[in-house]
C-alpha positions in Angstrom: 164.1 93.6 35.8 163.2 94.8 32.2 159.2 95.9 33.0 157.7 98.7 35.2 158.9 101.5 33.0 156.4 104.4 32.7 158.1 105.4 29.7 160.7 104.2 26.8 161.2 105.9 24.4 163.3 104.9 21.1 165.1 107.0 18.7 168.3 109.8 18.3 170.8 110.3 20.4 173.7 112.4 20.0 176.4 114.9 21.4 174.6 118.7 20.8 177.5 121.6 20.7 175.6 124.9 20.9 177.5 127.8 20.0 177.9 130.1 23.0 177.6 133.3 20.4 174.3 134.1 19.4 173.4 135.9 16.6 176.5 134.7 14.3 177.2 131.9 12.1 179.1 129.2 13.0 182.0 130.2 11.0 182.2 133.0 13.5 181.7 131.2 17.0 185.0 130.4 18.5 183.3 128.1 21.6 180.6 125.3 22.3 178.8 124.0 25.1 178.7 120.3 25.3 175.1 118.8 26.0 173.0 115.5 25.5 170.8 115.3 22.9 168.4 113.9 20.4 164.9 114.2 20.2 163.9 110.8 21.8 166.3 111.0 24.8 165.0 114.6 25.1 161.7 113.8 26.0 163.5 110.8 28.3 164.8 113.0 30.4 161.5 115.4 30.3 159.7 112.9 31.8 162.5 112.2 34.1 162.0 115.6 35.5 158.6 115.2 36.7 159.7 112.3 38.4 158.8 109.4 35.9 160.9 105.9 35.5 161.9 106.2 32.1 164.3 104.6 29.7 165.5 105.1 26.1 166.4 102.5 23.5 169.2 103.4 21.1 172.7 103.4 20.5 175.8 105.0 20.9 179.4 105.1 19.1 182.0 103.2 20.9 183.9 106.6 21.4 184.3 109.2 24.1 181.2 110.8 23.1 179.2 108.2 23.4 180.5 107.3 27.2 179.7 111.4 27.7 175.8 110.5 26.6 175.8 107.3 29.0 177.0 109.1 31.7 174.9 112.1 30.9 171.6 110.0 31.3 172.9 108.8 34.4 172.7 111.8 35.8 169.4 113.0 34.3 168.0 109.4 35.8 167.4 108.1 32.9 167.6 104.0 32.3 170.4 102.9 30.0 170.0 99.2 30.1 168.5 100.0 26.0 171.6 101.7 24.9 173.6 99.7 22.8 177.3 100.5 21.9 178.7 100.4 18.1 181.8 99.5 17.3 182.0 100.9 13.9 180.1 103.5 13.7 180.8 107.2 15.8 178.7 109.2 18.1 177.0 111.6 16.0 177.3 115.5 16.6 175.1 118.2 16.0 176.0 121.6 15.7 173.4 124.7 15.6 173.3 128.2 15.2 171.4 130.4 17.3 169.8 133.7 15.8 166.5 134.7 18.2 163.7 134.4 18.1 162.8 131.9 15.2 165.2 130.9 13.4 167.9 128.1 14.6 169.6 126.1 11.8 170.7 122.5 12.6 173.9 120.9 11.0 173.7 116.8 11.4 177.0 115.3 11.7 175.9 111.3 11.1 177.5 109.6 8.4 178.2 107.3 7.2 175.3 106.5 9.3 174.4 107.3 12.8 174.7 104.0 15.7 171.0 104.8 16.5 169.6 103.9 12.9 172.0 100.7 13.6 169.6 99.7 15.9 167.7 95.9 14.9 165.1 94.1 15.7 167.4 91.1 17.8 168.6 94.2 20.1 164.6 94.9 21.5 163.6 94.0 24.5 160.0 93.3 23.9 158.8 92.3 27.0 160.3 95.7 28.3 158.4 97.4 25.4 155.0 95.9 25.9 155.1 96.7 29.5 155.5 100.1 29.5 153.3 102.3 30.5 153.9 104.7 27.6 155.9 103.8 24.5 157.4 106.8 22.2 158.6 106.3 18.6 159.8 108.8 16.4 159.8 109.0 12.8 163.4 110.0 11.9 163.5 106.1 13.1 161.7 104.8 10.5 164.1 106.6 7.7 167.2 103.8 7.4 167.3 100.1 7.9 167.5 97.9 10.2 166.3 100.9 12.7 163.0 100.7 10.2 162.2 97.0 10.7 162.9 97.6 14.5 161.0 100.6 15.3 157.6 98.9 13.7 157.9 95.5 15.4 158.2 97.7 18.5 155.1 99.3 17.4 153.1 96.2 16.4 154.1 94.4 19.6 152.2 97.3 21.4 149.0 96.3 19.7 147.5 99.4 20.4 147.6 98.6 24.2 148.0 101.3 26.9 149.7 104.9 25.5 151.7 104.2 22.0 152.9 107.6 20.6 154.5 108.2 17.5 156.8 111.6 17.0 156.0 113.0 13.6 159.3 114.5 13.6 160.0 114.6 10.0 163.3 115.7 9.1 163.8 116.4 5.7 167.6 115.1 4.9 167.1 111.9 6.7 164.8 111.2 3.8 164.8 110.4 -0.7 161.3 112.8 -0.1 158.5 113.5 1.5 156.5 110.9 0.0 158.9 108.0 1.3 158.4 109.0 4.8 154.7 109.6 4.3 154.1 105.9 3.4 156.7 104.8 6.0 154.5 106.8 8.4 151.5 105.3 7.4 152.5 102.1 8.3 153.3 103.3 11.9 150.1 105.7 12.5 148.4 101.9 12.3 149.7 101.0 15.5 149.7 104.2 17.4 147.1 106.0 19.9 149.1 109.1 19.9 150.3 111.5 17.2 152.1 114.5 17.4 153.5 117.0 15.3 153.5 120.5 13.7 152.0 121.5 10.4 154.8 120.7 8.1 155.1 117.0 10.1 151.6 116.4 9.9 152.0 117.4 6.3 154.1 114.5 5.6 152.7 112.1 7.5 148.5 112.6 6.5 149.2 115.1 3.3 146.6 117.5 4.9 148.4 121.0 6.2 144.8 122.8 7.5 145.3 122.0 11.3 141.7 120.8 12.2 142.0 118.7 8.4 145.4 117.1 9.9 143.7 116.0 12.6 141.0 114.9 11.3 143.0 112.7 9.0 144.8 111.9 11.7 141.8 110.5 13.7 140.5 108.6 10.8 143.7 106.2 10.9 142.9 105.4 14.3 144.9 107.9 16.5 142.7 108.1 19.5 144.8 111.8 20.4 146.0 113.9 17.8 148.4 117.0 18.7 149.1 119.6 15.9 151.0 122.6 16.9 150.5 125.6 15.3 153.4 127.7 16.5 152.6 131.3 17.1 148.8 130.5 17.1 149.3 127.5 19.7 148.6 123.6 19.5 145.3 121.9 18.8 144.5 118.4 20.4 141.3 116.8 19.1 140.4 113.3 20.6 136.7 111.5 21.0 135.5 114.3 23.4 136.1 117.0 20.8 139.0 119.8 20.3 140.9 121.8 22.7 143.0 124.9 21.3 145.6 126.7 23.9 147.7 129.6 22.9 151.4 129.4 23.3 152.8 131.1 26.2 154.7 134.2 25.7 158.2 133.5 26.2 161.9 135.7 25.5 163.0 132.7 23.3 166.9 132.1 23.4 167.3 128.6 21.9 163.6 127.2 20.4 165.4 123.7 19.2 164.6 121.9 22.7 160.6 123.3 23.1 159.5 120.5 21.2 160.6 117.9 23.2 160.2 119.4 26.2 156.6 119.6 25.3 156.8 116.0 24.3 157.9 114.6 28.5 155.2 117.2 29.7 152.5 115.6 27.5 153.9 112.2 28.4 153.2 113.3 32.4 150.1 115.0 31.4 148.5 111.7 30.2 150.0 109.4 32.9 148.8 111.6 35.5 145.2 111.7 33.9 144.6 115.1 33.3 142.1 116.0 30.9 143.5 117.5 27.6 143.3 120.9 28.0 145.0 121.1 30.8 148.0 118.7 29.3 148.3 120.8 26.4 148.9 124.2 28.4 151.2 122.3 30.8 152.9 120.9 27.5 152.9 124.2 26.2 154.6 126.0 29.3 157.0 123.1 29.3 158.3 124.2 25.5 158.6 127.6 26.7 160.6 127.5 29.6 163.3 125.8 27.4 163.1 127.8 25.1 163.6 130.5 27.0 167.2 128.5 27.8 170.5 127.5 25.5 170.3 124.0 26.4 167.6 121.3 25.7 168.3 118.2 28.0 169.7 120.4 30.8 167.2 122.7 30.9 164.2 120.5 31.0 162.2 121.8 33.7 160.6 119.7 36.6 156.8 120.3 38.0 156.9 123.0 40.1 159.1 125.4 37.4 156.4 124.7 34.2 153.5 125.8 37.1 155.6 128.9 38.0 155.8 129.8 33.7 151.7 129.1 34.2 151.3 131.7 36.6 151.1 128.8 39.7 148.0 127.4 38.3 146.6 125.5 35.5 
């Protein structure tokens, strides 16, 4: 059985090594812990968390890295019927460094190209896609062929029906420029109802930086909920009922790679559950802080009861 799926997701996914010394570069770590990761099977295994059936479409090396990820989702329950297995190209790795609070600088091991930009339109499961309950694309998607092709026909076969989101999550050297992605991510805002991102993402995707602007901008291409985080000063959601603004919650940040995400499966179970927005957005955001409060991103997505305890025990 393909359908049923309250979320798929589609997207990275990749082997994270986090050094286990803070505060140093990585020419002076001398050890690693070993972790899933990638932003799409991130928020995968957020959702998972609170208890929803998800799954994630990409693709892995045929390697022992990539057996690591299958097995790794297997034990976060997450659905690996989507993950598809390359036989040319390798797992890829990402390394980080780690200097609290702010700044944590990410080194992408994917080249010649990484399995889950591999991914083609043949390899989608459509009927899979269109049944979900939500479907989440990400941007860095959109950056290499054949994952490009793939990742709008799963769009367009959404047709705007139930909760499409797309991941602004613009990374810079996946990219010729900014203004590539930008009209890449034009052509995907067209069939989302969901758009989220901070400052510098919505940059790239509406070429408007003022927060209320971006969203705006984002509203005018159809996005029926736009979600533009303002890091220190908190996230703004603006959808037909008006804006909603929630400050961040305070947090002793260890590792602030995995917030995002994190935010991105507590958002997903914010709108399945039918909350109204302010109350998804300081869920989402209490989400985001408890991991990054942790080293780890995938293991240290938190389930219900832990993002109520960061809130205090209420909402």
């Amino acid at each position: 059985m393909t359908t049923g799926f309250d979320l798929v997701t589609m997207g990275r996914i990749g082997v994270d090594l986090y050094p286990l010394q803070t505060g140093v570069g990585l020419e002076d770590v001398t050890s690693f812990g070993k972790y899933l990761g990638g932003s799409a099977t991130n928020v995968a295994v957020a959702a998972a968390r609170y208890g929803r059936r998800s799954a994630v479409i990409t693709k892995t090396g045929d390697d022992p890295f990539g057996r690591f990820l299958r097995r790794a989702l297997a034990g976060f329950g997450v659905d690996d019927r989507f993950v598809g297995t390359s036989p040319r190209l390798p797992t890829p790795v990402t390394f980080c460094e780690v200097f609290p609070p702010d700044d944590f600088p990410l080194y992408f091991y994917r080249f010649p190209k990484a399995p889950d930009l591999d991914i083609a339109v043949d390899d989608l499961d459509f009927d899979a896609i269109r049944a979900a309950k939500v479907f989440w694309a990400t941007v860095t998607g959109l950056s290499r062929e054949p994952s490009r092709s793939a990742t709008l026909a799963a769009l367009e076969a959404r047709g705007r029906n139930g909760i499409t989101v797309l991941d602004l999550d613009y990374r810079p050297m996946f990219w010729d420029s900014r203004e590539q992605a930008r009209e890449w991510v034009g052509k995907a805002l067209e069939h989302a109802t969901v758009a989220v991102g901070n400052l510098d993402e919505c940059d790239t995707a509406v070429a408007v930086h003022e927060p209320r602007e971006a969203a705006k901008a984002l509203r005018g291409r159809g996005i029926s909920l736009a979600v533009v985080k303002q890091g220190p000063k908190g996230v703004l959601a603006v959808d037909a009922t008006g804006e909603v603004e929630v400050p961040p919650v305070p947090v002793e940040v260890v590792n602030g790679l995995g917030a995002g995400d994190a935010f991105g499966g507590a958002l997903v179970h914010g709108l399945l559950s039918g909350w109204d927005v302010e109350r998804i957005m300081r869920f989402a955001n209490a989400a985001g802080a408890h991991v990054a409060g942790e080293l780890a991103c995938s293991d240290a997505m938190p389930t219900e009861d832990q993002v109520l305890r960061k809130l205090g025990g209420t909402e």
